[in-house]
C-alpha positions as CSV (number, residue, x, y, z in Angstrom):
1,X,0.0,0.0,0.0
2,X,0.8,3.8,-0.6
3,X,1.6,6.6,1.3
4,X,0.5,10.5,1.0
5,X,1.1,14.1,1.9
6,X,-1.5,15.9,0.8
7,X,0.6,19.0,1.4
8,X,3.5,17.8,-0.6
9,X,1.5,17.7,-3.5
10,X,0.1,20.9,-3.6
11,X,3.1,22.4,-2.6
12,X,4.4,20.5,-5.9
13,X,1.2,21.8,-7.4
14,X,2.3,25.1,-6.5
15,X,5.8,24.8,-8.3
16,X,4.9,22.7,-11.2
17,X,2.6,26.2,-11.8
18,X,5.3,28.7,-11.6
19,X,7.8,26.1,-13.6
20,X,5.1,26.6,-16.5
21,X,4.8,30.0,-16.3
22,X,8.4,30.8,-16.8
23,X,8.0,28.1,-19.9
24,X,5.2,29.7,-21.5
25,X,6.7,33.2,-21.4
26,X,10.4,31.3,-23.5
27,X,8.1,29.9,-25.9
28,X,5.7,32.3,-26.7
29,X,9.3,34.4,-27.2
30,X,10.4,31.4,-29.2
31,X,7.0,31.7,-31.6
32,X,7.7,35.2,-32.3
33,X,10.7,34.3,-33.4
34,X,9.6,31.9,-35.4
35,X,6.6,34.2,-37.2
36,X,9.2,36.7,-37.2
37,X,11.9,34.4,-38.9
38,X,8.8,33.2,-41.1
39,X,7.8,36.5,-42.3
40,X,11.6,38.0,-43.2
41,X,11.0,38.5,-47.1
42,X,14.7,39.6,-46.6
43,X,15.5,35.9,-46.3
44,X,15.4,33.7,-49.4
45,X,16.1,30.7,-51.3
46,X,15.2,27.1,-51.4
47,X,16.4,25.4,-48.6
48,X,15.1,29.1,-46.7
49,X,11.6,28.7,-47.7
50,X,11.7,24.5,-47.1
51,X,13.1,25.7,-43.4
52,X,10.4,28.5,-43.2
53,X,7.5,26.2,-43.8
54,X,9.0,23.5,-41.6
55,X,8.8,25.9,-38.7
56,X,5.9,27.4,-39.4
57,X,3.8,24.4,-39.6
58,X,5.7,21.7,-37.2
59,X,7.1,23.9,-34.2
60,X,4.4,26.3,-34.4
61,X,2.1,23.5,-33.5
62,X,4.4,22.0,-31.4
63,X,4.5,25.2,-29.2
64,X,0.9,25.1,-29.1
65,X,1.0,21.6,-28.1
66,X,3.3,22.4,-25.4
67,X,1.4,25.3,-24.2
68,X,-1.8,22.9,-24.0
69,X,-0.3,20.0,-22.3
70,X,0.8,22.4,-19.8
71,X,-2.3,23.3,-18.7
72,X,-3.8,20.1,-19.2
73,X,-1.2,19.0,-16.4
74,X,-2.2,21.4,-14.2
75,X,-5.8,20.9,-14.2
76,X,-5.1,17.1,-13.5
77,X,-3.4,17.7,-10.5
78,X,-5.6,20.2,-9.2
79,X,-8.8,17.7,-9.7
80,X,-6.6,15.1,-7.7
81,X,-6.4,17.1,-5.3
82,X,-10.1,18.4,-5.1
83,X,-10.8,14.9,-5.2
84,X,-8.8,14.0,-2.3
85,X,-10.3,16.5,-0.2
86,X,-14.1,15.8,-1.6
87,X,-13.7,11.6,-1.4
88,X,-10.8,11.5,2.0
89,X,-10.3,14.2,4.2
90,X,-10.7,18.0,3.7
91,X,-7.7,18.9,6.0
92,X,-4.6,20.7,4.2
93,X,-2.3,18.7,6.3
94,X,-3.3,15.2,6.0
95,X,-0.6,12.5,5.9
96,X,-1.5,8.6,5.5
97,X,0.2,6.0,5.5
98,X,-1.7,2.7,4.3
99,X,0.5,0.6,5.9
100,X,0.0,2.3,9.5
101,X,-3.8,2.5,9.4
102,X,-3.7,-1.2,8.0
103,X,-2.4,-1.8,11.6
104,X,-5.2,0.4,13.0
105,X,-7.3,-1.0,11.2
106,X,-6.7,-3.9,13.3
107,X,-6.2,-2.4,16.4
108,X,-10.2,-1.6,16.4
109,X,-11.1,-5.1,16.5
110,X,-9.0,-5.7,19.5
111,X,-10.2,-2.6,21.6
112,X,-13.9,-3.9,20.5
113,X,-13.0,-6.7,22.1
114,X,-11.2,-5.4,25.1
115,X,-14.3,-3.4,25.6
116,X,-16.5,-5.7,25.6
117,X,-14.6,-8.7,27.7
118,X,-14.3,-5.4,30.3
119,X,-18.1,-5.0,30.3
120,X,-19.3,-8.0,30.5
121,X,-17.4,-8.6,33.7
122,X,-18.7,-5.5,35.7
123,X,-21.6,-6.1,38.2
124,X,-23.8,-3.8,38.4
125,X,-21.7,-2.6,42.0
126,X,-18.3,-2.7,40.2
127,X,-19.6,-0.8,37.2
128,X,-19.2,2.9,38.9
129,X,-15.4,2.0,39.9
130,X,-14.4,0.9,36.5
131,X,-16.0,3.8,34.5
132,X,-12.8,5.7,33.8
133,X,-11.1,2.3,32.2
134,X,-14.6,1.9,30.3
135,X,-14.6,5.7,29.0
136,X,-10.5,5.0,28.5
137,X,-11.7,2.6,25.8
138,X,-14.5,4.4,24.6
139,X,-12.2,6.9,23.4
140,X,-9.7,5.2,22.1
141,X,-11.9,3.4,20.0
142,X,-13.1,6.4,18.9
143,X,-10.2,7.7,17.3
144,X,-8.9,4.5,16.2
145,X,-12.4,4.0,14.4
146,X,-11.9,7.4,13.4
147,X,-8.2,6.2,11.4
148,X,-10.2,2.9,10.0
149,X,-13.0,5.5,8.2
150,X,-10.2,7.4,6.5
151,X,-8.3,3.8,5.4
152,X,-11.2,2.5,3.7
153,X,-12.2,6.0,2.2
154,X,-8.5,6.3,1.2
155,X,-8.3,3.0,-0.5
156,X,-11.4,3.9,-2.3
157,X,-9.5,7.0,-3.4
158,X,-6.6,5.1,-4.5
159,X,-8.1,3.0,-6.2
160,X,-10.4,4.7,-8.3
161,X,-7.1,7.2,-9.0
162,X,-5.0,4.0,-10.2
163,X,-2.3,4.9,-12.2
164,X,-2.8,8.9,-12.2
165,X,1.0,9.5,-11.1
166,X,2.2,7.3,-13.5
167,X,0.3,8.8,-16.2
168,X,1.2,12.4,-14.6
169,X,4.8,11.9,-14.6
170,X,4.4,10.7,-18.5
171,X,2.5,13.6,-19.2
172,X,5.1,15.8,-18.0
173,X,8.1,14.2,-19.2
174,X,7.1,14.1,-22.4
175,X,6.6,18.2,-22.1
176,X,10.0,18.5,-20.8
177,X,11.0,16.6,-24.0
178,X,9.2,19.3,-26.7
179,X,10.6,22.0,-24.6
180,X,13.8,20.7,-24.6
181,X,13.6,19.8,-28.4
182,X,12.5,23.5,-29.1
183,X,15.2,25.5,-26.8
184,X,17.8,23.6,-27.4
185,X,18.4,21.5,-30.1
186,X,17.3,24.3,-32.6
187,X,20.4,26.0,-34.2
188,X,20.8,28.9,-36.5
189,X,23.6,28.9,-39.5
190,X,25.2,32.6,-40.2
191,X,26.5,31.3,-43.0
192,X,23.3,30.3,-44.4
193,X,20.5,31.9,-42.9
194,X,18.8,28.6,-42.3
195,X,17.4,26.9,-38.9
196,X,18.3,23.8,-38.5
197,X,16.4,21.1,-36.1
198,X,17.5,17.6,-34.0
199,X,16.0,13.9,-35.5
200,X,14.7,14.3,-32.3
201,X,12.1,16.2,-33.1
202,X,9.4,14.1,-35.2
203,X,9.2,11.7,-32.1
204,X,8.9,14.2,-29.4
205,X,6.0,15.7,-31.0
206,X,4.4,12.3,-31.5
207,X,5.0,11.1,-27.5
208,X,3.6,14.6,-26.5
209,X,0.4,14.3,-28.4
210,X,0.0,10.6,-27.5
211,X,0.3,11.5,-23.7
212,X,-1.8,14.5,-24.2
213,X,-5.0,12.6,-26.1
214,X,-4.3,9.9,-23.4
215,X,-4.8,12.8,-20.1
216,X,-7.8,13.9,-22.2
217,X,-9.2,10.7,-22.3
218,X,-10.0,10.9,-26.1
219,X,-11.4,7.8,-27.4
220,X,-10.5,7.2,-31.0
221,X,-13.3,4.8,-31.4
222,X,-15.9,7.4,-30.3
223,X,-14.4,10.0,-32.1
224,X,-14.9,7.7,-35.1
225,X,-18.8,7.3,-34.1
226,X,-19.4,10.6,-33.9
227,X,-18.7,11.4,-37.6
228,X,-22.1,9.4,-38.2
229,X,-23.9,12.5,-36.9
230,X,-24.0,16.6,-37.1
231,X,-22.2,17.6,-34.4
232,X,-23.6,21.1,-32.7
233,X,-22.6,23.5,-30.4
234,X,-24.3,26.7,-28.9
235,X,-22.5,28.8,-26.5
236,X,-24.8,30.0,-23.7
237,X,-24.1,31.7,-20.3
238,X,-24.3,29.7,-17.3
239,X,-25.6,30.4,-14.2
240,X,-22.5,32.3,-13.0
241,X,-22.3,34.5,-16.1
242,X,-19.0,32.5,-17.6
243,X,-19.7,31.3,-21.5
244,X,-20.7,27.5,-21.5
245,X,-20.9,25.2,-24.8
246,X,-24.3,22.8,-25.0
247,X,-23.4,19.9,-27.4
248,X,-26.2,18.1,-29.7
249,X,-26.2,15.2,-31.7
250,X,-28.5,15.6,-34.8
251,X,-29.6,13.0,-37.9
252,X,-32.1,13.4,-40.4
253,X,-32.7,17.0,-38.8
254,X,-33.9,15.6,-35.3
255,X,-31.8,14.8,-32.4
256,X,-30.4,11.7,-31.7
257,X,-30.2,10.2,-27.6
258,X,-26.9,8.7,-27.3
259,X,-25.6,8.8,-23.5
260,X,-22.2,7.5,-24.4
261,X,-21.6,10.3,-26.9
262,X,-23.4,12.9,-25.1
263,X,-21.1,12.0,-21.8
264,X,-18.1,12.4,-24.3
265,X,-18.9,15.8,-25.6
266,X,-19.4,17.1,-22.4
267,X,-15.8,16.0,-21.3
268,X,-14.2,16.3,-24.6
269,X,-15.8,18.2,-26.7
270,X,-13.7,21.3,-26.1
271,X,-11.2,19.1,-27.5
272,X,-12.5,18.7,-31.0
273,X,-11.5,20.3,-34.1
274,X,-13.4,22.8,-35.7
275,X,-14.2,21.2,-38.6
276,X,-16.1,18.7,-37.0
277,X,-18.6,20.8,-35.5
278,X,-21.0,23.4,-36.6
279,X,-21.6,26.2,-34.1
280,X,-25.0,27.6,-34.3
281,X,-27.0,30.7,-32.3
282,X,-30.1,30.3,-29.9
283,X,-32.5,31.4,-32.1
284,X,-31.2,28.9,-34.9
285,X,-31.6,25.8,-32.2
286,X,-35.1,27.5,-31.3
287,X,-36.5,27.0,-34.9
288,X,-35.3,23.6,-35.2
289,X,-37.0,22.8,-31.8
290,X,-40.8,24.3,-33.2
291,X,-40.2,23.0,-36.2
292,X,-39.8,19.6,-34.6
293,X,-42.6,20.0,-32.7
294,X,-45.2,20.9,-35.8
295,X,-44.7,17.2,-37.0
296,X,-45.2,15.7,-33.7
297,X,-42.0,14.9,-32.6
298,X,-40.2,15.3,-29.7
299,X,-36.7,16.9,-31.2
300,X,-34.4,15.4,-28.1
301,X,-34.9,11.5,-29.4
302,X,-36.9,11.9,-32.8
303,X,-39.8,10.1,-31.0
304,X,-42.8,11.0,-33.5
305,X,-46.0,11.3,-31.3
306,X,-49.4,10.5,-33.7
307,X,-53.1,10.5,-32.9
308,X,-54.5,12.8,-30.2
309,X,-51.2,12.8,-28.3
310,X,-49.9,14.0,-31.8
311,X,-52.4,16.5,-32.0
312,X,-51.9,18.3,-28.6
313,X,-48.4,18.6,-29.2
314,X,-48.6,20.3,-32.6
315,X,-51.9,22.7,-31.9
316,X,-51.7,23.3,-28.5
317,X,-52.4,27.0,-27.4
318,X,-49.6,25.8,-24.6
319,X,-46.9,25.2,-27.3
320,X,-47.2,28.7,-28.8
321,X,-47.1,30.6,-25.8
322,X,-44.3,28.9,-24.6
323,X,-42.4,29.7,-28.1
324,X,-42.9,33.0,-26.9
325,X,-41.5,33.1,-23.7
326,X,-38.3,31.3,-25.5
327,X,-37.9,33.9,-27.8
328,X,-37.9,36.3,-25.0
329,X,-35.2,34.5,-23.0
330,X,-31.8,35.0,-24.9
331,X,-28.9,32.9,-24.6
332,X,-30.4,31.3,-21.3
333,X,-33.0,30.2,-23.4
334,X,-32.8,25.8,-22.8
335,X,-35.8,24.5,-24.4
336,X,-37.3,21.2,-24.7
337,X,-35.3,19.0,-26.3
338,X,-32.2,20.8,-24.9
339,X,-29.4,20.0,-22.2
340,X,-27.6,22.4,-20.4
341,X,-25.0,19.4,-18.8
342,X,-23.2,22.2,-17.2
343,X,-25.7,24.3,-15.6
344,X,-26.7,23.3,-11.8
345,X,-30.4,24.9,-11.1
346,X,-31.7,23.2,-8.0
347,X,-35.0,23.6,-6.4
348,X,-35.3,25.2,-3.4
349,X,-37.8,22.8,-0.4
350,X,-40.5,25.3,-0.6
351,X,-41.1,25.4,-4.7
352,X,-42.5,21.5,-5.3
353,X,-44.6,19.8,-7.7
354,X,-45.5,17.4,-4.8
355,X,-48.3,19.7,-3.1
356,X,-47.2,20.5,0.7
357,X,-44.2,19.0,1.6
358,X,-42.5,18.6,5.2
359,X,-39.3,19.7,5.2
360,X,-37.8,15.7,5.7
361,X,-39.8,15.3,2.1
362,X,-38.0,18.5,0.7
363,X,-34.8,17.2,1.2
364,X,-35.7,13.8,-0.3
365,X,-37.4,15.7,-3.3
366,X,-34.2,17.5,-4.0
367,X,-31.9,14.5,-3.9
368,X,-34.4,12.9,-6.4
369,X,-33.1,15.6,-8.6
370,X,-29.7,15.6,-7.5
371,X,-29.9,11.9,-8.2
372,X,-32.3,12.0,-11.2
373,X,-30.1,10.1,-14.4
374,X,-32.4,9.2,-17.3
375,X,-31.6,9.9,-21.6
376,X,-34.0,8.5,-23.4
377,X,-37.5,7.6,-23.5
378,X,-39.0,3.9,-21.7
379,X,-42.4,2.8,-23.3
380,X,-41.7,-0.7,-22.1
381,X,-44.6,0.0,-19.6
382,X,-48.2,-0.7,-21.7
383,X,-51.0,0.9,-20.3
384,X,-53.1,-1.7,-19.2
385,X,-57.2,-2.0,-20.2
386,X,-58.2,1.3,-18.4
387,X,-61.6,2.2,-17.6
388,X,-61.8,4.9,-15.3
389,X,-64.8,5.7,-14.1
390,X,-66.0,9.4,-12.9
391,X,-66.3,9.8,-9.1
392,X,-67.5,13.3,-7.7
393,X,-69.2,16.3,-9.4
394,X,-68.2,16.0,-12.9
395,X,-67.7,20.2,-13.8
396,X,-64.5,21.3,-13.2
397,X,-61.8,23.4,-14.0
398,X,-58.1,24.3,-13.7
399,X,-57.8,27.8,-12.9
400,X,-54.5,27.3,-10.7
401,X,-52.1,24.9,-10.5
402,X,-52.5,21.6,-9.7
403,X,-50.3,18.8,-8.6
404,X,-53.0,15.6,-9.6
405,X,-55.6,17.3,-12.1
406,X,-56.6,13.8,-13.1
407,X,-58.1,12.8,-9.0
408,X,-60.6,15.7,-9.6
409,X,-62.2,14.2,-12.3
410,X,-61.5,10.5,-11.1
411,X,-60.8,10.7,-7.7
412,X,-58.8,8.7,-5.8
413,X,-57.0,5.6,-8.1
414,X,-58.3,3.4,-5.3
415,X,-62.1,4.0,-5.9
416,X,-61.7,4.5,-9.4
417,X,-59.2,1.6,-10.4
418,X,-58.9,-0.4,-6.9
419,X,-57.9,-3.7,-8.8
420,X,-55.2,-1.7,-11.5
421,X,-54.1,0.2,-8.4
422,X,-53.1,-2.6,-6.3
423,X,-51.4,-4.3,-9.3
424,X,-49.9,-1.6,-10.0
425,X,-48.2,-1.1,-6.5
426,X,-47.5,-5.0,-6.0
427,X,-46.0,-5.1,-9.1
428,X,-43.7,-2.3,-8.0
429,X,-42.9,-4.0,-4.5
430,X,-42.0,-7.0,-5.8
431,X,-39.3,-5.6,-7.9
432,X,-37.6,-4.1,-4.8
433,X,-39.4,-0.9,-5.0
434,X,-39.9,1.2,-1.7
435,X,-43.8,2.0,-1.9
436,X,-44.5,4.4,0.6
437,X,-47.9,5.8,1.4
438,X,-48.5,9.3,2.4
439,X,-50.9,11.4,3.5
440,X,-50.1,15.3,2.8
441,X,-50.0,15.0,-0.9
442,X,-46.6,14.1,-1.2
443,X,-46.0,12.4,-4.7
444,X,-42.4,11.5,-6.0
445,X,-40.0,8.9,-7.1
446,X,-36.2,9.0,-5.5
447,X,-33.6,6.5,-7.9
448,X,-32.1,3.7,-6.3
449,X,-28.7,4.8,-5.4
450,X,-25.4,2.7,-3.7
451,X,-27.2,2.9,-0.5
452,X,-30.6,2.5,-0.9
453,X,-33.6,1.2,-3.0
454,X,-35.6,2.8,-5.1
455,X,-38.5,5.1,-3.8
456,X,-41.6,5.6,-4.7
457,X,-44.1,8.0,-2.5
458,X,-47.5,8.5,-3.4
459,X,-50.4,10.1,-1.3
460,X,-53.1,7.8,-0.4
461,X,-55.8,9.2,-1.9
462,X,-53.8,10.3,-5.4
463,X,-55.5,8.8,-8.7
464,X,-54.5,6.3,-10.6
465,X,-52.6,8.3,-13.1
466,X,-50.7,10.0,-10.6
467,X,-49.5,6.3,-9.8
468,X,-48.8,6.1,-13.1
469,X,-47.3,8.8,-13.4
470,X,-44.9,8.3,-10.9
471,X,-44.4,4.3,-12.0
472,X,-42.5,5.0,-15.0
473,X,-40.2,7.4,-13.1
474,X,-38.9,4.1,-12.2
475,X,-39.2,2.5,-15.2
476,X,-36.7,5.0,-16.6
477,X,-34.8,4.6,-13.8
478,X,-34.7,0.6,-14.7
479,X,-34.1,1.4,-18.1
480,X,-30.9,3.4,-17.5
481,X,-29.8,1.0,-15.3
482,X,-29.9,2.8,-12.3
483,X,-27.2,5.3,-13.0
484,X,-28.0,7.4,-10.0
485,X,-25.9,10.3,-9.7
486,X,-24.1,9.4,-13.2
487,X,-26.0,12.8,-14.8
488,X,-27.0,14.7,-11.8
489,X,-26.9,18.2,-13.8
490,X,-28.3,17.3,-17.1
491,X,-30.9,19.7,-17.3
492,X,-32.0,17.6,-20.7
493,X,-32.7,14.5,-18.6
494,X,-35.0,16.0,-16.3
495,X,-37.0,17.1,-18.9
496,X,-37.1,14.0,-20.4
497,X,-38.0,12.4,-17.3
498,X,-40.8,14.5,-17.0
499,X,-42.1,14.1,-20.3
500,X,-42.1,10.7,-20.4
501,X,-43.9,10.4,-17.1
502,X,-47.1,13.1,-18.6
503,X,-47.4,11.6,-21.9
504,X,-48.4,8.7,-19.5
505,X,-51.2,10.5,-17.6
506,X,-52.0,12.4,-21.0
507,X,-52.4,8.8,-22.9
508,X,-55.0,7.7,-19.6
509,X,-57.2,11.0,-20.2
510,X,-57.0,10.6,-23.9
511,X,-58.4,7.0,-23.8
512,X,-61.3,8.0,-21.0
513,X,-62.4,11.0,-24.1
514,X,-61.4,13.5,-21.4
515,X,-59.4,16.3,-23.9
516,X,-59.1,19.1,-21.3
517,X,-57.4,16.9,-18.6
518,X,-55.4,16.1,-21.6
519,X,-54.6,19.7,-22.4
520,X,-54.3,20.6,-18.9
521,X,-51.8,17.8,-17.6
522,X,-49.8,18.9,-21.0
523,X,-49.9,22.2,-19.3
524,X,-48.2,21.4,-16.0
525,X,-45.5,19.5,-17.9
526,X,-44.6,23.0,-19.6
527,X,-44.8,24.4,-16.1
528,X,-42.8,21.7,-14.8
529,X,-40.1,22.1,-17.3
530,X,-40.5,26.2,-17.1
531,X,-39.5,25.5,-13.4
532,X,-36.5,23.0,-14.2
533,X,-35.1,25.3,-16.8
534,X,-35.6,28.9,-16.0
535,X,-37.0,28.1,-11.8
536,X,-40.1,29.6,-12.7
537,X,-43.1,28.9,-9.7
538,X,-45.4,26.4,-10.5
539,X,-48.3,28.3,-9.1
């Protein structure tokens, strides 16, 4: 096992930054020289304008290559770092020693059982006298339990950093290399007027892009994939003001759901060349979203929508008005179909689509989101052989907003679908789903995570679609195969998640003839995903 000094590194951190900084200022000297060298009309000839052209195409982009890698090495340290403190401890002065805290490790098993041997031997008149030894152990315990928490979450560390230092140290050697090749094994002939360069140069470029496409994690293979699609990218600000890039797949002039390549744009997509990406402006990604829409399809996966579902998509008076509030919201403008990966809007306890919530079921709500991982759409679930039938007054409306439209024209899905309802919950349970009942409105769905099952809360007296509703959250969440936290900012997913859960409830009203719980159900979606995107109220 290892050993680290968290202090030693970022005190190496520390110099490897100010060892760059001096190197960027030599050869951003050095490619002056080199455009000056380049432009000298005063300088001619053959083997001058063969040099000239070598320089400007080979070391120029080897200095640019340098000047990347450089920064590229920084940022890898600093997220090992971050890391350390986020995943091990956050103290500046942490030292461990694997070996040591092996021994701890051990060391906990025999004060456990010191402890325990001590107590069992006290009557209940010798108990008092003893206390000190008992508290002794208590505390020593304590701290050694203390150690034994940091082993385990420093082998965790380690492991899921194997090979960075190795890795690191090739990085950086192979800069030394190119700087090396550029300061020193350039020469200059008076005689002739030439530069002349090492054999050594051809191969230090090649190791330094090698190690640099390796620290970048660029995968050939997918790089390969993604020339089956139209790459786009619209720059938008993010939530702190900085300039962010949102990356789309498109085919056939729809876009495509592809986790893998959508996770690889996001970490590499800054990488790409130029020419294999067209950038394009808000308003240009707005038209292809309503344009999507007046055919019936849904523009993030090309899933065409017929029939009545179809129909509300394309005419709905919901549709235009929110075109309108997208044309009003600039570069911040996501739409539906859209993923800002990189943006990090939360809800806040009190703003729920729940009804009332306590503040225990706030929490849970927003590490649903924080949890929330789904990409594309899960009809796996058929709607069974509904037929809901009307309970209560049968005039209604939907002047404000309302978390279950559909019990105020069913009511409850236990009167109105008692044998679907219980299916529907068994069915749930027995695949290791947490069905819990509630009885101040609460309605959500929280992902199965590392530590727990998945969730599903429903109010007692919620209809049958809200069930539903809530139902193929999981489904989703099967369908992904649990990813948990795996996208916990993709703004895109939500929505998806969303959608896919209301065309649900919007397929049950359609089939009971009931148009207006259709329309309005389409309308808290677009409140929903108003609220996701721009943390609009629901109400």
């Amino acid at each position: 096992m290892s050993r680290i000094d968290i202090g030693e590194i970022e005190s190496f951190l520390r110099t490897l930054t100010n060892s760059n900084a001096d190197a960027k200022i030599v050869l951003r000297d050095f490619q002056r020289t080199i455009n000056s060298y380049v432009g000298d009309k005063s300088l001619t000839g053959q083997a001058i304008d063969a040099s000239k052209a070598y320089f400007e195409t080979g070391y120029g982009q080897l200095c640019d290559a340098v000047l990347q890698a450089m920064d590229e090495s920084e940022q890898l340290l600093s997220k090992y770092i971050q890391d350390f403190y986020n995943q091990v401890s956050s103290a500046s002065d942490t030292r461990i020693d694997a070996d040591v805290l092996q021994q701890v490790a051990q060391e906990v098993q025999t004060l456990k059982r010191k402890k325990e041997e001590l107590q069992q031997s006290l009557s209940i008149g010798t108990a008092t006298l003893h206390q000190g030894q008992v508290q002794k152990f208590s505390m020593q315990l304590y701290d050694a339990m203390e150690e034994e928490q940091i082993l385990e979450k420093y082998l965790a560390f380690e492991q899921s950093h194997a090979h960075f230092f190795e890795s690191f140290g090739t990085l950086v050697h192979a800069i030394q290399r190119a700087i090396d090749q550029i300061l020193h094994q350039v020469n200059f002939s008076s005689q002739t007027g030439v530069y002349s360069f090492s054999i050594g140069f051809l191969p230090a470029m090649k190791d330094l892009n090698k190690e640099l496409q390796k620290a970048r994690k660029i995968n050939p293979k997918l790089e390969q994939e993604l020339d089956n699609y139209q790459v786009l990218a619209m720059v938008y600000k993010g939530k702190n003001g900085e300039p962010q890039i949102m990356w789309l797949l498109e085919k056939n002039g729809v876009g495509v759901s592809n986790s893998e390549l959508n996770q690889y744009l996001n970490r590499c997509g800054k990488y790409l060349d130029s020419s294999k990406y067209s950038i394009i402006t808000s308003d240009e990604l707005n038209r292809k979203i309503n344009r999507a829409w007046e055919d019936g399809v849904y523009y993030l996966t090309g899933e065409v929508y017929s029939g009545a579902t179809g129909s509300i998509l394309k005419a709905s008076a919901h549709v235009e008005e929110w075109k309108g509030k997208l044309d009003e919201s600039g570069l911040y403008d996501a739409v539906l179909g859209l993923g800002l990966s990189t943006a990090a809007i939360m809800y806040k306890n009190d703003i729920s689509s729940f009804g009332n919530m306590s503040s225990e079921d706030g929490i849970r709500y927003n590490q649903y989101w924080k949890d929330v991982a789904k990409n594309s759409s899960n009809q796996q679930s058929e709607l069974y052989n509904i037929n809901l039938q009307v309970v209560g007054k049968q005039e209604y409306s939907f002047d404000t907003y309302n978390a279950d439209p559909a019990r105020l024209v069913y009511g409850s899905g236990k009167n109105s679908n008692p044998v679907e309802w219980n299916e529907t919950i068994n069915n749930l349970k027995n695949q290791n789903v947490e069905v819990v009942m509630k009885e101040n409105g609460t309605m959500g769905y929280a992902p199965k995570t590392d530590f727990q099952q998945p969730q599903l809360n429903i109010d007692s007296k919620s209809s049958y679609s809200a069930l539903i509703h809530e139902q193929q959250h999981y489904l989703d969440d099967a369908a992904q195969g649990f990813k948990g936290n795996a996208f916990n900012f993709q703004i895109k997913n939500r929505v998806q998640l969303e959608f896919n859960a209301y065309m649900k409830e919007i397929q049950i009203a359609e089939r009971t003839g009931n148009r207006q719980l259709a329309n309005q159900l389409f309308e808290n979606y677009i409140r929903e995903r108003n609220q996701i995107i721009f943390g609009q109220s629901l109400h």
